[in-house]
N, C-alpha and C positions, 0 to 999 in steps of 0.2 A: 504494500500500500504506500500512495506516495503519500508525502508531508500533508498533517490536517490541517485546511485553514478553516479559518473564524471569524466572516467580515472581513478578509484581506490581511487576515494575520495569523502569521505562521503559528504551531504551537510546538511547543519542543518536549520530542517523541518519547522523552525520558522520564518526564514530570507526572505527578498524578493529575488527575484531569480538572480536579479543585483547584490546582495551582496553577497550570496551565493556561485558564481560561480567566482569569485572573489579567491575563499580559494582552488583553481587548481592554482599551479604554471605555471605562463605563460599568467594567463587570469586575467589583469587588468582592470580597471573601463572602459575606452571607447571600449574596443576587448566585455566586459559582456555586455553593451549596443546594440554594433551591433550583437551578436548572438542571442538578445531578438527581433531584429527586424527583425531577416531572420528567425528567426521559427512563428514569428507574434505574438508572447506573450507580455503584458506589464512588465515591467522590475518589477514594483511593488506587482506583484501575489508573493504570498508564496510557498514556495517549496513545504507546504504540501499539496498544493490545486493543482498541475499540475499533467493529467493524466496520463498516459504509452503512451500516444501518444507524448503528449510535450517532454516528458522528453526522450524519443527514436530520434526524430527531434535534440534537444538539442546535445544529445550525436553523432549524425550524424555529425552535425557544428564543435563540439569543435575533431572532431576528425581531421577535417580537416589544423589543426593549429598544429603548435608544441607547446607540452604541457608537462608537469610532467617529468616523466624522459627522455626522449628523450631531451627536450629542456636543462636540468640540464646536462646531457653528452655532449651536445653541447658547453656550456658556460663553461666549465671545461677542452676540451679539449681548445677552444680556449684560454686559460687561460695560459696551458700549451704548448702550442706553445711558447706563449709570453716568456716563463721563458728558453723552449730548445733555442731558438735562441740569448737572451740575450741582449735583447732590454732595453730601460729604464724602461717600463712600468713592462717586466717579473723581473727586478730585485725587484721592487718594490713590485710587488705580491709573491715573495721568501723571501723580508724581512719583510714584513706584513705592509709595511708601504702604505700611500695615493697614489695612480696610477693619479690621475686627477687634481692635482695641487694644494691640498689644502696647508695649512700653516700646521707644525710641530711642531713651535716653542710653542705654546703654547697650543695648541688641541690636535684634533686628538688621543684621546684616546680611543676610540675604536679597532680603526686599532691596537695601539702598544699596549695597556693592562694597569691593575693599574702601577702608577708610584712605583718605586723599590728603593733602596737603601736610605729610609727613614728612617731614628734614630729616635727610640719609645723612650718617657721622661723615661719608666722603665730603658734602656741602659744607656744612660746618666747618672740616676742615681748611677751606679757602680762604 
């Protein structure tokens, strides 16, 4: 059997099938649990061991949800609403900074990037 896709995404032949199906955006740990139990599969079979029947049921379920790009167009346009209308939250996602209340003063570096305007001991040196 060749490689199983998922929506256009590979699934790697090794994994159980709970975890596997996990690496489709959109399909978290408890949505991968209940799709193993409406095809009747145990979560713990390997990808490589399910026939074209499972994996055609499988691909039935998760069509049923929003998944991959469609769910990613979803969350991006709503994203940008927030920013055309100019709420707190869209200013937030315009200035890359925390939307959900985290602290700034000392984190959050992700959100804003490496810190900036650090003098290297070679400057000082001059």
């Amino acid at each position: 059997m060749s490689a199983v896709r998922i929506q256009n995404v590979p699934l790697e032949p090794n994994k159980h099938i709970r975890v596997a199906l996990q690496s489709v955006y959109g399909i978290g740990n408890p949505r991968a649990i209940q799709i193993c139990e409406k095809v009747g599969i145990a979560g713990t079979t390997k990808v490589k061991d399910l026939d074209d029947e499972a994996v055609r049921k499988i691909q039935e379920v998760v069509a049923t949800y929003s998944t991959e790009g469609d769910l990613r167009r979803e969350v991006s346009m709503r994203i940008k609403r927030l920013r055309d209308i100019g709420c707190y939250r869209g200013k937030r996602h315009r200035a890359g900074l925390p939307c959900r209340g985290q602290r700034t003063r000392t984190n959050a570096r992700t959100r804003k990037g490496p810190r900036g305007n650090r003098i290297s001991k070679d400057a000082k040196k001059d």
